[in-house]
C-alpha positions in Angstrom: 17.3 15.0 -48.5 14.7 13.1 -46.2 15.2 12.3 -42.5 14.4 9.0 -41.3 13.5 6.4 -38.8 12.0 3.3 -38.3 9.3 2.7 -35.8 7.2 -0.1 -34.6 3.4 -0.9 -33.3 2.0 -3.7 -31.4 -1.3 -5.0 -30.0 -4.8 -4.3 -31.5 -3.6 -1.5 -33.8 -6.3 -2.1 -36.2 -9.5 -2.3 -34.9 -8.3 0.3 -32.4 -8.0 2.7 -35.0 -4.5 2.9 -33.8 -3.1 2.5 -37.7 -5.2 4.5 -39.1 -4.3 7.5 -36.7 -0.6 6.9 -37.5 -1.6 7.4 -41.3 -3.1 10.6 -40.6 -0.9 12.1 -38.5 1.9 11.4 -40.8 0.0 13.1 -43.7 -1.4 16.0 -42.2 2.0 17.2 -40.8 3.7 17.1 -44.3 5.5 13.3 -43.5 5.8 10.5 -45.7 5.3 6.6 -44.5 6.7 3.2 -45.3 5.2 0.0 -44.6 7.8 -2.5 -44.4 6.4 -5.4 -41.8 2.7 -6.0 -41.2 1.5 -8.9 -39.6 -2.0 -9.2 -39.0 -3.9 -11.1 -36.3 -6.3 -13.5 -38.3 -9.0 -13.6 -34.8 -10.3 -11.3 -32.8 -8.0 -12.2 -29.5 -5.0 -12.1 -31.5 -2.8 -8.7 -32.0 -0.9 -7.3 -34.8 2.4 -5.9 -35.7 3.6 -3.2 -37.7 6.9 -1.9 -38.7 7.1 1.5 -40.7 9.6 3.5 -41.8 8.6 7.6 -40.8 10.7 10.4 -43.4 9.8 14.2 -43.4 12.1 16.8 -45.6 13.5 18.7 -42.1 14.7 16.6 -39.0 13.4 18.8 -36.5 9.7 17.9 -38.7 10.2 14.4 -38.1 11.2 15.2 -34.6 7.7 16.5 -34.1 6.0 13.6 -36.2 7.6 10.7 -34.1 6.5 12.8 -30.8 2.5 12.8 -32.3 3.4 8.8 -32.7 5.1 8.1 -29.4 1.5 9.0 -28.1 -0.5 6.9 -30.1 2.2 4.0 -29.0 4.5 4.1 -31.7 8.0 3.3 -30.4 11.4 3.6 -32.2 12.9 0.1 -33.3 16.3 0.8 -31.6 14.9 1.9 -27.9 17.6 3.3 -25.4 17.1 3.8 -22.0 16.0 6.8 -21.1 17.7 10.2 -20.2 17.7 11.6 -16.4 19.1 14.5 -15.4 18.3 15.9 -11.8 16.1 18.6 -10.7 18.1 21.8 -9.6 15.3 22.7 -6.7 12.2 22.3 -6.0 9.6 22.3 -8.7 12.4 23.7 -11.2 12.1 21.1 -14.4 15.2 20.0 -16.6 14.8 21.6 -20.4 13.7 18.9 -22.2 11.7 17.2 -19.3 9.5 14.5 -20.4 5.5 15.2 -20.7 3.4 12.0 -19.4 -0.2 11.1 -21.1 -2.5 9.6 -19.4 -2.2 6.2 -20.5 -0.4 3.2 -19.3 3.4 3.8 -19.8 7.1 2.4 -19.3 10.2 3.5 -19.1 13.2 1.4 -19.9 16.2 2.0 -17.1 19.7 -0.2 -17.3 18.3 -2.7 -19.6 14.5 -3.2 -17.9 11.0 -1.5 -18.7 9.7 -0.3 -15.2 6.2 0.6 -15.0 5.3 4.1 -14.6 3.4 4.2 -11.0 -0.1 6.3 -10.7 0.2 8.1 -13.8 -1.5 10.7 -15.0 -1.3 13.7 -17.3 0.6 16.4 -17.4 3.5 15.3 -15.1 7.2 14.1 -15.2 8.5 10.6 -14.4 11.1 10.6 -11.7 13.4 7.2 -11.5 13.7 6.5 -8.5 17.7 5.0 -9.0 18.2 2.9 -5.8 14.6 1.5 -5.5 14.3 1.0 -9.4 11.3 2.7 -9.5 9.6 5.0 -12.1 7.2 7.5 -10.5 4.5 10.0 -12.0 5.3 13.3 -10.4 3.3 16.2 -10.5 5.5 19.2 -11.1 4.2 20.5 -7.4 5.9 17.4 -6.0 9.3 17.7 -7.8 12.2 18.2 -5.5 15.7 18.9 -5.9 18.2 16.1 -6.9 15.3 14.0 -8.3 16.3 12.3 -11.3 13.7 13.5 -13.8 13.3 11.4 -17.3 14.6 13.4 -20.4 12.5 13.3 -24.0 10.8 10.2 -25.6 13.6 7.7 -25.6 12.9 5.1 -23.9 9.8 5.5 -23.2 6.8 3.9 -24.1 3.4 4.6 -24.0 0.3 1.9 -24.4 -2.7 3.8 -25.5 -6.4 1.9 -24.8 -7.7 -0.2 -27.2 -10.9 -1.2 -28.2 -12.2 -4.0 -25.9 -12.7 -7.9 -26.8 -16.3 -7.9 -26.1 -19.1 -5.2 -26.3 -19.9 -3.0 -23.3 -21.9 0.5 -22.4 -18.3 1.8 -23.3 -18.3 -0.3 -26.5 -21.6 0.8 -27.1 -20.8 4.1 -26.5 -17.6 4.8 -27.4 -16.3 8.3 -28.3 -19.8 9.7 -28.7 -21.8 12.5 -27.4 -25.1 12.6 -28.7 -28.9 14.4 -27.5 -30.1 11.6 -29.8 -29.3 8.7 -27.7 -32.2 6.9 -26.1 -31.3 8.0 -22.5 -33.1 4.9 -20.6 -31.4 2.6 -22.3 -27.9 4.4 -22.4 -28.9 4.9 -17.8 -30.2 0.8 -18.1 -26.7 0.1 -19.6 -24.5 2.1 -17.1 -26.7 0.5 -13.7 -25.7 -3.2 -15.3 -21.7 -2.3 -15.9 -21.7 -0.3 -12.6 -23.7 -3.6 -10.6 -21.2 -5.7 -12.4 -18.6 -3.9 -11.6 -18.8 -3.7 -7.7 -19.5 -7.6 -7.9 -16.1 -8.1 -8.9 -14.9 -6.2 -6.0 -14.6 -3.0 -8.1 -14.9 0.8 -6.9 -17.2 3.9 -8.1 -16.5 7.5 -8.0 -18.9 10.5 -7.8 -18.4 13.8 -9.1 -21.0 15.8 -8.3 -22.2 19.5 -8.6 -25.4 21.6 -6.9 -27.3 20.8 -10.2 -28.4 16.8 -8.1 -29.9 19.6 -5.2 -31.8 21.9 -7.7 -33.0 19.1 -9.8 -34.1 17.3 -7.1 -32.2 14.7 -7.6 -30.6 14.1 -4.2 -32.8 11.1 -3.0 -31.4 9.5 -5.9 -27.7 9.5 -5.3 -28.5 9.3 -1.6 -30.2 6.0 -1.9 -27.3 4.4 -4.5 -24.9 5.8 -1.8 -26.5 4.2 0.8 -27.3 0.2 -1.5 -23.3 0.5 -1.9 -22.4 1.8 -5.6 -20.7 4.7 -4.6 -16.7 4.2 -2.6 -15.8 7.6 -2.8 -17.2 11.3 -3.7 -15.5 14.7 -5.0 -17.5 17.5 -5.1 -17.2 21.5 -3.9 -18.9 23.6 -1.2 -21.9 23.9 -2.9 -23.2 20.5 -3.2 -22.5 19.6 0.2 -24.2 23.0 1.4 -27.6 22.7 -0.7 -27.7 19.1 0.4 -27.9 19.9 4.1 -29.8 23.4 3.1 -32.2 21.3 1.5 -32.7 18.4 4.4 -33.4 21.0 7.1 -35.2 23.5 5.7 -36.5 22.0 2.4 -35.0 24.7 0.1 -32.1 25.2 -2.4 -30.7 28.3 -3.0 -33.9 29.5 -1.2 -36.6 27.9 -3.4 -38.7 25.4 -1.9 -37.9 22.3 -3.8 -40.9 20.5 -3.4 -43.6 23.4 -4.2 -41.1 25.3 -6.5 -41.9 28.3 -4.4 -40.1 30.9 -3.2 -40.0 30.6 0.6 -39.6 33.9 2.8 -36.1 34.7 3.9 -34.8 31.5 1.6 -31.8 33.4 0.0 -30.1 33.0 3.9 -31.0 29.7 4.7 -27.5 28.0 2.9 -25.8 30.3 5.3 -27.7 29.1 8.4 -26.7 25.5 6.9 -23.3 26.0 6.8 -23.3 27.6 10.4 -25.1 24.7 12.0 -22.4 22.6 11.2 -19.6 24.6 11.7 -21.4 24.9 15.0 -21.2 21.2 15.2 -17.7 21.1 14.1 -18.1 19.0 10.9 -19.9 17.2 8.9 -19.9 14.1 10.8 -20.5 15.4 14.0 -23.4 17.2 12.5 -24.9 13.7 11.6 -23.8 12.0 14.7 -25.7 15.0 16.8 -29.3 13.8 14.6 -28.5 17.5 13.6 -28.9 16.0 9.6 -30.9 13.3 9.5 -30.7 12.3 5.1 -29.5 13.4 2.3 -26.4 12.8 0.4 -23.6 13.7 3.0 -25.7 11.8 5.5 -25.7 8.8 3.7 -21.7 9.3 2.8 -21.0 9.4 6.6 -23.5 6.6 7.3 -21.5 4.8 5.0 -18.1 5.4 5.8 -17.7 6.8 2.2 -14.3 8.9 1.8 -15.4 12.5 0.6 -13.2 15.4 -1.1 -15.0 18.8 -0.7 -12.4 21.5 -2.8 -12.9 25.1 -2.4 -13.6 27.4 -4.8 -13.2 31.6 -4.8 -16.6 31.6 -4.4 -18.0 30.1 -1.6 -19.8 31.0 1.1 -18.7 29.6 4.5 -17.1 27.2 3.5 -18.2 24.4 5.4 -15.5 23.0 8.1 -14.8 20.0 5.9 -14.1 22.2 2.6 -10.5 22.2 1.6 -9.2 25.5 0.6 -6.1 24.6 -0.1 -5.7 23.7 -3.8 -2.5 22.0 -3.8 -4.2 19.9 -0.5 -7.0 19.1 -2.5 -5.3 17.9 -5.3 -3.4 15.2 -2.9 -6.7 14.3 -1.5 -8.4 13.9 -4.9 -5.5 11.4 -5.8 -5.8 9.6 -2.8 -9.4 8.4 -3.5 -9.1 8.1 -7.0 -5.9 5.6 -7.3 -8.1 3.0 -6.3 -11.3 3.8 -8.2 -11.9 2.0 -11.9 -15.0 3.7 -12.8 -15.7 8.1 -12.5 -19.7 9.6 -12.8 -19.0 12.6 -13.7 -22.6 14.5 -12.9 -23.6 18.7 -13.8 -19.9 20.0 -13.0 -17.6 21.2 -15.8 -15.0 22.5 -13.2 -15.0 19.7 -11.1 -15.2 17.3 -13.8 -12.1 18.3 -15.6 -10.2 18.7 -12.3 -10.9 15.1 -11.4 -10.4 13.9 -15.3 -7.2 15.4 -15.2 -5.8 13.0 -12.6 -7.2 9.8 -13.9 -5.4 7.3 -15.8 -6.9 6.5 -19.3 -8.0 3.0 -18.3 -10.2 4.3 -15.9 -14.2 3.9 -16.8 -15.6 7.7 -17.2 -19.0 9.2 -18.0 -20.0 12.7 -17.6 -23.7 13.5 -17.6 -24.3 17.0 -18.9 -27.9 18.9 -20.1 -24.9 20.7 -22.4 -23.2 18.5 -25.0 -20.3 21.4 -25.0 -19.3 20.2 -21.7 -18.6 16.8 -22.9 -16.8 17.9 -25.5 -14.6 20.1 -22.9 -13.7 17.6 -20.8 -12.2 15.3 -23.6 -10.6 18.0 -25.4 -8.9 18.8 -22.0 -7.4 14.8 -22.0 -9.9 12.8 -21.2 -10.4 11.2 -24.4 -11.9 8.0 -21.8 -15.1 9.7 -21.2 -18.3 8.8 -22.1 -21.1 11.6 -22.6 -24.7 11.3 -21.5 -26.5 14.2 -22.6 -29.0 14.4 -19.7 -29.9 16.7 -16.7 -29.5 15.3 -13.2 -33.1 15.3 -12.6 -33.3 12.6 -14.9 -30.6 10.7 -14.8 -30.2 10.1 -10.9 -33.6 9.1 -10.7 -33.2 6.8 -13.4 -30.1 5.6 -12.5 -31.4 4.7 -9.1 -34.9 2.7 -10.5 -32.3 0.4 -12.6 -30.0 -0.5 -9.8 -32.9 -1.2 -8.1 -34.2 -3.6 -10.3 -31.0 -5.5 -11.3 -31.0 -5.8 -7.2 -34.8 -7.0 -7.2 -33.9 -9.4 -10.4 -31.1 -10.8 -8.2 -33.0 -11.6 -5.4 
């Protein structure tokens, strides 16, 4: 005896690879397919439709099939609305609670497909009953008597798809690769991020201590400071060696510009961090002339939002670090709703952190001198990102020298 039922795909299932992922997912879990509608868009603009018939021998196998196919953006031909049932307290889920992905999804409620707002992965969607509203919610925000969505019924997700026109992420797509020319992959990047903030749109930075030790920091200082960066999420140390570094020339005690050792150097972050806790913050510390450059310098100068989260490890911390996990998390979200592309720069940690609140549609690279940590990030979710297998110390600099130039072309 088989189990069976009848599913449906839309949009640029082909050249997405979107079909072909069905296919495979079907066959490797022991499943058996039927094609029994396939209409296929004859240009490039126009989509295509499929209509397949999904079997396995055990229903609780096909269970599992259609669940791998809901997140490519397969959807069952008869959709219901969707299952609530309410949360019994705070942060306690309902059995059966729905997972979300990070992509695009909807939700159909009495008849209509609402839009799942700021989603993300890893969360549950809360209807919102009177407003007729569908709501990511992480499971930290979950409070009793919400109504939280129950199992894949009525739900629909809508994965990316390969664009209309080549780009870097075109170019680049689902790659990570030490072989890749890295001034043209940097040239490429500088023209989609210049692009980008001409149409009005907004950068992230994630950044670890490698931009201090690599001497990178005049390089993100100055494409802070020209207007490419709108927000920045980093940790203690970056902020730390970054004011280390711009009053006393050293990182982690070396002398960055001689590469030397210098004399009592191992204390100088925690003189750093005490000057500004003396000044009370960041900002005061720049308003006093107390830091004069630098990257935190030029994010103040700027008026550009920054999320400093904690770690076990710091020293200090510095005023503006957040402790608080849960806090930071908020924060991070805050800045990052509005964002539509993430440089991810020498942070695995921070990286994944960030990647994990970011909707699919979202623009991502991560520069790393380790491939691995690529390859980390997207088996973690972020199947978005872009790898650049470079060290700060190049990259930055790089980066920098092409904005320039695309400014200088300009006029």
């Amino acid at each position: 005896m088989e189990y069976a039922r009848e599913i449906e795909l839309e949009g640029h299932i082909i050249d997405s690879g979107i079909m072909t992922s069905v296919f495979d997912a079907v066959m490797d879990m022991g499943g058996n397919f039927e094609i029994t509608t396939f209409d296929v868009g004859k240009k490039k603009q126009d989509t295509s439709y499929a209509r397949l018939i999904i079997s396995a021998p055990e229903e609780e196998l096909l269970e599992q099939i259609l669940s791998v196919l809901h997140r490519l953006g397969a959807r069952l031909t008869e959709m219901e609305d969707v299952r609530l049932a309410e949360a019994e307290g705070d942060r306690i889920v309902p059995k059966g609670f729905y997972s979300t992905t990070n992509h695009p999804t909807m939700v159909k409620y009495n008849g209509d497909w609402l839009e799942v707002e700021a989603i993300e992965m890893d969360c549950l969607i809360v209807v919102d009953q009177e407003e007729r509203r569908a709501l990511c919610t992480p499971m930290s925000k979950l409070k009793k008597g919400n109504s939280v969505v129950l199992g894949e019924n009525g739900v629909r997700v809508i994965p990316p798809e390969r664009p209309r026109k080549v780009s870097t992420f075109e170019f680049m797509h689902g790659t990570v690769s030490s072989e890749r020319p890295s001034e043209t992959v940097i040239a490429k990047i500088a023209l989609e991020m210049h692009e980008l903030k001409k149409r009005g749109g907004k950068i992230g930075i994630v950044g670890g201590p490698a931009i201090i030790h690599t001497r990178a920091a005049p390089a993100l200082a100055e494409i802070i400071r020209e207007g490419y960066v709108d927000a920045l999420f980093a940790g203690n140390a970056l902020a730390t060696h970054d004011i280390e570094y711009n009053l006393f020339g050293t990182s982690l005690g070396m002398n960055l510009d001689s590469g030397t050792l210098a004399r009592g150097g191992h204390k100088n972050h925690i003189y750093a961090i005490s000057e500004v806790i003396r000044a009370g913050s960041i900002k005061d510390a720049v308003e006093k002339g107390i830091i004069q450059k630098g990257i935190m310098y030029e994010c103040v100068r700027k008026d550009v939002p920054y999320v400093l989260a904690g770690s076990i490890r710091d020293d200090g911390p510095l005023p503006d670090v957040i402790t608080d996990v849960m806090v930071a998390q908020d924060m991070m979200r805050k800045h990052l709703k509005s964002l539509d592309m993430v440089i991810m720069i020498g942070t695995l940690l921070h990286s994944v952190a960030v990647g994990n609140c970011l909707p699919s549609y979202v623009k991502t690279i991560c520069v790393d001198i380790n491939p691995a940590s690529v390859t980390k990030l997207m088996d973690r979710g972020t199947m978005q990102a872009i790898g650049v297998v470079s060290d700060a110390g190049t990259f930055l600099p790089l980066l920098a020298k092409q904005l320039k130039n695309l400014r200088e072309f300009e006029g």
